[in-house]
VMD Tcl script that builds the backbone (N, CA, C; Angstrom):
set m [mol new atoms 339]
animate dup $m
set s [atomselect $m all]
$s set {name element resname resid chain x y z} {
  {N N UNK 1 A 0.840 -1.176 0.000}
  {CA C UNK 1 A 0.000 0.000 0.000}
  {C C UNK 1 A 0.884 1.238 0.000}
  {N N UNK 2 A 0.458 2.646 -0.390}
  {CA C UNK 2 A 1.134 3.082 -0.742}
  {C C UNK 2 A -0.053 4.785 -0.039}
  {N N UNK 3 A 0.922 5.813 0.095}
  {CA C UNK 3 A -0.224 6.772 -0.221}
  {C C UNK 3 A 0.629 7.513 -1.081}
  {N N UNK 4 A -0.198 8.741 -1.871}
  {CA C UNK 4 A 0.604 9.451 -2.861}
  {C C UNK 4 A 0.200 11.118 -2.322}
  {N N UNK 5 A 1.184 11.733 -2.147}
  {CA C UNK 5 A 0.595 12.961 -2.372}
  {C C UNK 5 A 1.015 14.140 -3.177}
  {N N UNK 6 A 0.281 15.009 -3.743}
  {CA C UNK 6 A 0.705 15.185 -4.935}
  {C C UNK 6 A 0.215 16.679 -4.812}
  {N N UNK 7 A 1.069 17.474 -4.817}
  {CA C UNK 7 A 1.243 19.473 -4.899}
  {C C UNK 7 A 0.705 19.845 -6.413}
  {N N UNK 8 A -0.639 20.165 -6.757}
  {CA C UNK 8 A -0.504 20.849 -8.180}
  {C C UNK 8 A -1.260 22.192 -8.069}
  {N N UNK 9 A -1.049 22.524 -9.402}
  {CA C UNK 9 A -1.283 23.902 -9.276}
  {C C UNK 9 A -3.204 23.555 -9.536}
  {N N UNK 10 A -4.117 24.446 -8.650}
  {CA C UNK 10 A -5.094 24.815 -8.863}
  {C C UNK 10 A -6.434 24.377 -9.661}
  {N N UNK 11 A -5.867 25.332 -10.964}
  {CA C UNK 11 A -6.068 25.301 -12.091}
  {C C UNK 11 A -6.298 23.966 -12.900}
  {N N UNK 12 A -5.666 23.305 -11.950}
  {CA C UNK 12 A -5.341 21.875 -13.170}
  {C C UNK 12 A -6.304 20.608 -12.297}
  {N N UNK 13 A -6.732 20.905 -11.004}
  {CA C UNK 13 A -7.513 19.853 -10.532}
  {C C UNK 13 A -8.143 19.345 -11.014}
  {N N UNK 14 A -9.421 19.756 -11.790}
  {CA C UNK 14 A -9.908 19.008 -13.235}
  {C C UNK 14 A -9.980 18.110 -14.215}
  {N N UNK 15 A -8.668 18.833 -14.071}
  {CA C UNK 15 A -7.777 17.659 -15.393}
  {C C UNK 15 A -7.288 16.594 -14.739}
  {N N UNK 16 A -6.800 16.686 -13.341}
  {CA C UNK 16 A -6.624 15.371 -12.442}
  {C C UNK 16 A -7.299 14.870 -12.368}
  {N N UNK 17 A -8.374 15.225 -11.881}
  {CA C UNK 17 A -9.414 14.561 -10.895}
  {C C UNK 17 A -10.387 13.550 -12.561}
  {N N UNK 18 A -10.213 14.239 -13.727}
  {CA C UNK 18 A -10.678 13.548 -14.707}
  {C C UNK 18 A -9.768 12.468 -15.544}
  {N N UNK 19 A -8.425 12.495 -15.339}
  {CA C UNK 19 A -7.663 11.721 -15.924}
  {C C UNK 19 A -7.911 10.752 -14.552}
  {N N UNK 20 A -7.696 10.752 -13.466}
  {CA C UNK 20 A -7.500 9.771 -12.140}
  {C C UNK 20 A -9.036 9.021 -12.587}
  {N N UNK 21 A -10.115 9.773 -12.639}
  {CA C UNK 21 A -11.899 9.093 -13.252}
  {C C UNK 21 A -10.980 8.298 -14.045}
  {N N UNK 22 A -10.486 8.492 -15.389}
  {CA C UNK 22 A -10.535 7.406 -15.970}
  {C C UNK 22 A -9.942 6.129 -16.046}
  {N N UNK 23 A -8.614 6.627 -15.129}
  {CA C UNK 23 A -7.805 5.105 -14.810}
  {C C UNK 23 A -8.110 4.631 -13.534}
  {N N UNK 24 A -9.742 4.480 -13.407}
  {CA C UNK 24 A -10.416 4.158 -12.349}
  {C C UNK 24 A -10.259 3.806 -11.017}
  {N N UNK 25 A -9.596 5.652 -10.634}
  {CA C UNK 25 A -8.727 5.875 -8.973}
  {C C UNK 25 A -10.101 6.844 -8.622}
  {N N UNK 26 A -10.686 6.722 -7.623}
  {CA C UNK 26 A -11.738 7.628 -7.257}
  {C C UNK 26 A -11.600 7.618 -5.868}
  {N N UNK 27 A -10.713 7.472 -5.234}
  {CA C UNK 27 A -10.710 7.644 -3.908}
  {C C UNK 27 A -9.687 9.029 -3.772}
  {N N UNK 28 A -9.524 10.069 -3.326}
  {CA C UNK 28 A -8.529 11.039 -3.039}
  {C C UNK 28 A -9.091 11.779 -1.771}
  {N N UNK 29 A -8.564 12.909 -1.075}
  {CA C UNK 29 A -8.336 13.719 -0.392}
  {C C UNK 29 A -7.778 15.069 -0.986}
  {N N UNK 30 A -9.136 16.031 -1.224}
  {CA C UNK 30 A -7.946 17.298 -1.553}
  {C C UNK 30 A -8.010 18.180 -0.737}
  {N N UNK 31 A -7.206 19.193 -0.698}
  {CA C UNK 31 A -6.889 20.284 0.539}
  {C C UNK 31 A -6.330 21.577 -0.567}
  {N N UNK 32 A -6.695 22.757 0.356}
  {CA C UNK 32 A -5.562 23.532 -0.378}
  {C C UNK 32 A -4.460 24.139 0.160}
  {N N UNK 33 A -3.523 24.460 -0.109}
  {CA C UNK 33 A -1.768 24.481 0.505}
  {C C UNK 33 A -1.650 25.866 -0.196}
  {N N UNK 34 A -0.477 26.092 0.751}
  {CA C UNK 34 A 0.555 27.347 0.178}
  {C C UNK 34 A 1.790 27.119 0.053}
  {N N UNK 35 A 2.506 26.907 -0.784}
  {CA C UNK 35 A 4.326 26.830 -0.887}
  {C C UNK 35 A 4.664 27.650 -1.758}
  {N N UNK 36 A 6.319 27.190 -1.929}
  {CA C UNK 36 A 6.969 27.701 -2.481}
  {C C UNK 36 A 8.217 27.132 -2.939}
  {N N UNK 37 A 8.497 26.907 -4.045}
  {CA C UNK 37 A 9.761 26.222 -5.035}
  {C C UNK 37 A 10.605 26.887 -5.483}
  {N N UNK 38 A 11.059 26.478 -6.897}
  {CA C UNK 38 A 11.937 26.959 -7.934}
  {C C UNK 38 A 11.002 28.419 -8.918}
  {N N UNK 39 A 9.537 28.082 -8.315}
  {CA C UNK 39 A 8.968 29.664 -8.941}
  {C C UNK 39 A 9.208 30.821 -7.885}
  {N N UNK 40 A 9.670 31.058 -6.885}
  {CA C UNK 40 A 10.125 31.357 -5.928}
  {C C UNK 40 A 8.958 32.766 -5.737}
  {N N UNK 41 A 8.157 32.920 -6.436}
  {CA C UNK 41 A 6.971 33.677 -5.860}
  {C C UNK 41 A 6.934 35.293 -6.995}
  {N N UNK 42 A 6.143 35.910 -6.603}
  {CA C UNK 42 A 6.140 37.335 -8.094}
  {C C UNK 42 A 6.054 38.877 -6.353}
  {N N UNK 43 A 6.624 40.145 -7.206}
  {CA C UNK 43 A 6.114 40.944 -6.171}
  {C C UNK 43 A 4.987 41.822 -6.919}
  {N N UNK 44 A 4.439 42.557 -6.215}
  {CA C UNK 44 A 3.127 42.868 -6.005}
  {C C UNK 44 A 3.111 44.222 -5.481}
  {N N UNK 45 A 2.767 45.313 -6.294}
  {CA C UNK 45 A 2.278 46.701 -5.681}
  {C C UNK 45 A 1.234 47.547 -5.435}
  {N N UNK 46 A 0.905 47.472 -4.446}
  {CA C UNK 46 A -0.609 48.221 -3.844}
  {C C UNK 46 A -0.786 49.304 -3.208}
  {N N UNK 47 A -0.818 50.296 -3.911}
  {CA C UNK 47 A -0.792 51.873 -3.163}
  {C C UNK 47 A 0.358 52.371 -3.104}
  {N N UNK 48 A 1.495 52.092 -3.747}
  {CA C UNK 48 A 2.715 52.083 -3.795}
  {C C UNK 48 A 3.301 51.316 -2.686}
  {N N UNK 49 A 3.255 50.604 -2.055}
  {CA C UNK 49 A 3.812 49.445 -1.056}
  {C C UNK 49 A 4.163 48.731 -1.669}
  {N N UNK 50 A 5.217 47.448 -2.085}
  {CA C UNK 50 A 5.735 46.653 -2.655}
  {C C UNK 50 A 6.147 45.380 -1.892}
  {N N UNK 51 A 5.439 44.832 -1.913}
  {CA C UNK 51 A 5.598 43.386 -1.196}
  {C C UNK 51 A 5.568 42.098 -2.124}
  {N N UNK 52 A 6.743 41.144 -1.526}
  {CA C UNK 52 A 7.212 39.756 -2.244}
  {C C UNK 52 A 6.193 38.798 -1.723}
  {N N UNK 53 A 5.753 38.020 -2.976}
  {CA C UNK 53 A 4.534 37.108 -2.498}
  {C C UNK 53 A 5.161 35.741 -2.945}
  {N N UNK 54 A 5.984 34.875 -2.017}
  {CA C UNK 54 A 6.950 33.918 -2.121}
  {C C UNK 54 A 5.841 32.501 -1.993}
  {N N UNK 55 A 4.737 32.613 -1.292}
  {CA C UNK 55 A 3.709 31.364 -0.897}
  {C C UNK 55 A 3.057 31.453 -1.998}
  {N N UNK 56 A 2.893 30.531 -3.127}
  {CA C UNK 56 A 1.655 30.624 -4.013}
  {C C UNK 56 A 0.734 29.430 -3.925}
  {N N UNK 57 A -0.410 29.460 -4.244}
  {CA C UNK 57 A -1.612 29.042 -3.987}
  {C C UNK 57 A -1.169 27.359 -4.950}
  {N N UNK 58 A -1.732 26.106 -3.944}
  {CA C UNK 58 A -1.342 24.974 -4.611}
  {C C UNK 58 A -2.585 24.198 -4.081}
  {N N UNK 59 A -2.532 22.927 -4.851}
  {CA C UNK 59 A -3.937 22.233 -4.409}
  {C C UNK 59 A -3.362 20.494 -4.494}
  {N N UNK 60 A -3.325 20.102 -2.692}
  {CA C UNK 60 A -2.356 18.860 -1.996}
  {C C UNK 60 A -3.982 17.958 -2.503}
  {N N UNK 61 A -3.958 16.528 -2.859}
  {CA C UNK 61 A -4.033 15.459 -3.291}
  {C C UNK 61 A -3.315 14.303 -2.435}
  {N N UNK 62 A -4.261 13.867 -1.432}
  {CA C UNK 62 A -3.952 12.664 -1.422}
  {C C UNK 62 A -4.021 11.425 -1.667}
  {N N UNK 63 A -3.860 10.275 -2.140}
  {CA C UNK 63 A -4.405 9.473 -3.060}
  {C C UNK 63 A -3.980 7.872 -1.913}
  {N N UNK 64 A -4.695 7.178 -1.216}
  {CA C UNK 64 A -4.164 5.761 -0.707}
  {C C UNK 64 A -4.336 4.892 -1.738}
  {N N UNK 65 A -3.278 4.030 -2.441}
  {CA C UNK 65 A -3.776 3.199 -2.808}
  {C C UNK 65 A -2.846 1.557 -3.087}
  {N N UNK 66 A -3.708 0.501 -3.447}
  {CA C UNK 66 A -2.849 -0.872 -3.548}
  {C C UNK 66 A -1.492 -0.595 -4.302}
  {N N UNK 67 A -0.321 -1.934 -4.177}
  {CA C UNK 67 A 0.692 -1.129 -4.583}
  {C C UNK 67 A 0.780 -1.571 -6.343}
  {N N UNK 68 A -0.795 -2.236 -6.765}
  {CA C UNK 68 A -0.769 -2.992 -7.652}
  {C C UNK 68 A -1.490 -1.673 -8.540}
  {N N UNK 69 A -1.632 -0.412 -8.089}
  {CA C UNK 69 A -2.499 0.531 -8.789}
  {C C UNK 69 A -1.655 1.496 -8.761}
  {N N UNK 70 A -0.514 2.231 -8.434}
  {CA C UNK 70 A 0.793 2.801 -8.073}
  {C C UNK 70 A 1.284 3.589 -9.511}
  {N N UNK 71 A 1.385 2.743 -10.391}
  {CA C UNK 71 A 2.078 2.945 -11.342}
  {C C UNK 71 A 0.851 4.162 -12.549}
  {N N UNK 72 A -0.157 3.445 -12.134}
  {CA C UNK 72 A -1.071 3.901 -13.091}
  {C C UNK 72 A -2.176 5.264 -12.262}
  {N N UNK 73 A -1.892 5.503 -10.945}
  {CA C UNK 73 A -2.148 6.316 -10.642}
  {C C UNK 73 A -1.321 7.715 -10.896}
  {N N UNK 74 A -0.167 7.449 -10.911}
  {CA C UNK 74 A 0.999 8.324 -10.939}
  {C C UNK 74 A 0.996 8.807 -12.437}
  {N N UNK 75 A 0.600 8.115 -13.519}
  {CA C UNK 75 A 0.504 8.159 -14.726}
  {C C UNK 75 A -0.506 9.180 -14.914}
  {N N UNK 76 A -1.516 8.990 -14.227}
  {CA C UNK 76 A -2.621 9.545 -14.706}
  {C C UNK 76 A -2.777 11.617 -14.002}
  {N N UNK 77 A -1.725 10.725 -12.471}
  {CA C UNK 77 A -1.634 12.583 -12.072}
  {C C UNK 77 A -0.436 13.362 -12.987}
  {N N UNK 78 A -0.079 12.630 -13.714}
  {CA C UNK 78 A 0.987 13.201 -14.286}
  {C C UNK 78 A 0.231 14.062 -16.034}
  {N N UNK 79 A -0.547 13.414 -16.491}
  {CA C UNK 79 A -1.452 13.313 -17.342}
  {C C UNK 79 A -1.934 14.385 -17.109}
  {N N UNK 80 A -2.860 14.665 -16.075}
  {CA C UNK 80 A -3.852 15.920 -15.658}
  {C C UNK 80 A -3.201 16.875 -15.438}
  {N N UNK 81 A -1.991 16.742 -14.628}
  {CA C UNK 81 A -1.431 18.174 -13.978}
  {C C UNK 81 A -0.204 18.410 -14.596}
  {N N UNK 82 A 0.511 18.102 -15.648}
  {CA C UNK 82 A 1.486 18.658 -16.305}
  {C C UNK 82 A 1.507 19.677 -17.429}
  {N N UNK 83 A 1.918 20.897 -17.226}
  {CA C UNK 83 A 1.951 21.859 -18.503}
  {C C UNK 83 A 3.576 21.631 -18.795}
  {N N UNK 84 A 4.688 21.525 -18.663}
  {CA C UNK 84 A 6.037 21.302 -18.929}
  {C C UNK 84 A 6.412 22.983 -18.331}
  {N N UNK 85 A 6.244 23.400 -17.432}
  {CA C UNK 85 A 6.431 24.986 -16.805}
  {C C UNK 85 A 6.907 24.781 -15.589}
  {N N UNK 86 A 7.803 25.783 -14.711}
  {CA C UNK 86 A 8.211 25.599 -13.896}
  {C C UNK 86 A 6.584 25.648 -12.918}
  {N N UNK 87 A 6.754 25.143 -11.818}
  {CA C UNK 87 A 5.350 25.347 -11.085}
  {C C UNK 87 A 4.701 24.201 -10.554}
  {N N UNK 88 A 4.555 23.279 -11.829}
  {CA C UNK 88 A 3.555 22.084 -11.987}
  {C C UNK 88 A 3.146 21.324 -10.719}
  {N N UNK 89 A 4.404 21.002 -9.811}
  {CA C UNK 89 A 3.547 20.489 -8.630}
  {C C UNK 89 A 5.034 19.651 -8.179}
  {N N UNK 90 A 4.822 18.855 -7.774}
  {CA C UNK 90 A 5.580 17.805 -6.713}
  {C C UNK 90 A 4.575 16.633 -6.235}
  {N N UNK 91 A 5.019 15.475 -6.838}
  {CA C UNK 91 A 4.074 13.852 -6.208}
  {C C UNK 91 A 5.171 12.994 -5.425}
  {N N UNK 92 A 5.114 13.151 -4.086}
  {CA C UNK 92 A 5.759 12.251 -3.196}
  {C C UNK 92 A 4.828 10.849 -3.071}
  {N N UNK 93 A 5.707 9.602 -3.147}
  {CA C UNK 93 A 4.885 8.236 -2.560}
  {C C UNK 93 A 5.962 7.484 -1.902}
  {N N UNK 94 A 4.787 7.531 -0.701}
  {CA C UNK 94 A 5.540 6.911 0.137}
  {C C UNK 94 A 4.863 5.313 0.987}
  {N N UNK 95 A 5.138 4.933 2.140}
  {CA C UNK 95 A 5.133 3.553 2.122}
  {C C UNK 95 A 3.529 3.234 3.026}
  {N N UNK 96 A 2.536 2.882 2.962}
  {CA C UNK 96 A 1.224 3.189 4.027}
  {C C UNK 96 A 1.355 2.025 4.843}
  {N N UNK 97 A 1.463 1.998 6.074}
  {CA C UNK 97 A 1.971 0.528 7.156}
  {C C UNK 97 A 0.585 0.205 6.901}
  {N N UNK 98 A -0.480 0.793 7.254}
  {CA C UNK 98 A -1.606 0.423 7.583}
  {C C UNK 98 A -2.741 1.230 7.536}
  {N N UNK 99 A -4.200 0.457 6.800}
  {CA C UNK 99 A -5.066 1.372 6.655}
  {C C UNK 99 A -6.513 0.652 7.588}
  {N N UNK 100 A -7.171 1.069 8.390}
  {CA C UNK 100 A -8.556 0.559 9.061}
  {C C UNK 100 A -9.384 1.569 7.945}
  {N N UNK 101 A -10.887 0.476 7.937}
  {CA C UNK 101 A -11.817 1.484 7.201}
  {C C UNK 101 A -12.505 1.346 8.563}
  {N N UNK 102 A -12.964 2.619 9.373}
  {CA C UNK 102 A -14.199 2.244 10.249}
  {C C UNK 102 A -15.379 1.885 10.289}
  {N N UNK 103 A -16.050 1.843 9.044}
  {CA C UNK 103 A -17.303 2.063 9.247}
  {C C UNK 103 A -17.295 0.160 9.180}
  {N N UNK 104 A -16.011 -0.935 8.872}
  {CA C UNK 104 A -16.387 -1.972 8.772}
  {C C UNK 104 A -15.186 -2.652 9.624}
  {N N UNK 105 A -14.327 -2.146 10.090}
  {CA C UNK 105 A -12.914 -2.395 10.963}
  {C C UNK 105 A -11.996 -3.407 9.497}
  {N N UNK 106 A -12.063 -3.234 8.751}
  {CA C UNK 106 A -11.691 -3.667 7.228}
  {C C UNK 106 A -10.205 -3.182 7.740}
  {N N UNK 107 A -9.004 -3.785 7.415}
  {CA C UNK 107 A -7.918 -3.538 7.651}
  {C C UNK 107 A -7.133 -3.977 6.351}
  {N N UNK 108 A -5.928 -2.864 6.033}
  {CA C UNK 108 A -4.893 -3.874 4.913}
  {C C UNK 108 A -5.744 -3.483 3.472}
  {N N UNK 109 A -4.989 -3.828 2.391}
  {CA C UNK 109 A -5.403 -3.667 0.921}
  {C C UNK 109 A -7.605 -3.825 0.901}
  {N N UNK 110 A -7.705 -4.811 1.563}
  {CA C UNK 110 A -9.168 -4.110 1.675}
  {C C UNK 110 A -9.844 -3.488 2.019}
  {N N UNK 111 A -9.057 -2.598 2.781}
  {CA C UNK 111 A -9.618 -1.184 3.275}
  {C C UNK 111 A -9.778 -0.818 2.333}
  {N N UNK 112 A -8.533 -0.535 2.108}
  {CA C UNK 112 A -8.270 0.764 0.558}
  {C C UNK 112 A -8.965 0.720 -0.576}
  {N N UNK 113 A -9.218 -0.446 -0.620}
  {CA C UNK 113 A -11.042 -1.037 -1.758}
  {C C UNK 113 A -10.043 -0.261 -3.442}
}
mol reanalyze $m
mol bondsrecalc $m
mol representation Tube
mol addrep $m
């Protein structure tokens, strides 16, 4: 088992969340985040004040899934959320010890359904 989580820009959830529909991943978690990378942020002037806006707006994805679906999940966030621009996102996967579903005490790859 595996979970994935995956930094993209905004804009592009859509296109995730419809490429992930079709390589039939429908389980996620999204949130929205603030960071900051290699776009290292734009400045900004308001009333003549000039302030650096280094946090830009990102949208975190979490994805649990078997480690037999891994390959083709990653495919598919890659699919939705890539323009080839600096920005695009960041997908960490890492190792899931263990998943309970509560509503059935379901433990292990059949949780994760």
């Amino acid at each position: 088992m595996k979970l994935i989580i995956a930094y993209i820009k905004p804009e592009k959830l859509d296109d995730v969340k419809k490429a992930l529909s079709d390589a039939n991943v429908f389980r996620m978690s999204v949130t929205n985040s603030l960071g900051c990378g290699r776009q290292k942020g734009y400045t900004e002037s308001y009333r003549g004040l000039t302030s650096e806006i280094n946090l830009l707006k990102k949208t975190r994805l979490e994805i649990a899934v078997n480690d037999d679906a891994v390959k083709t999940a990653l495919s598919a966030l890659l699919q939705g959320a890539q323009t080839g621009e600096i920005g695009d996102g960041k997908i960490f996967v890492v190792p899931l010890d263990e998943c309970i579903r509560i509503s059935s005490g379901e433990t292990g790859p059949e949780a994760i359904g």
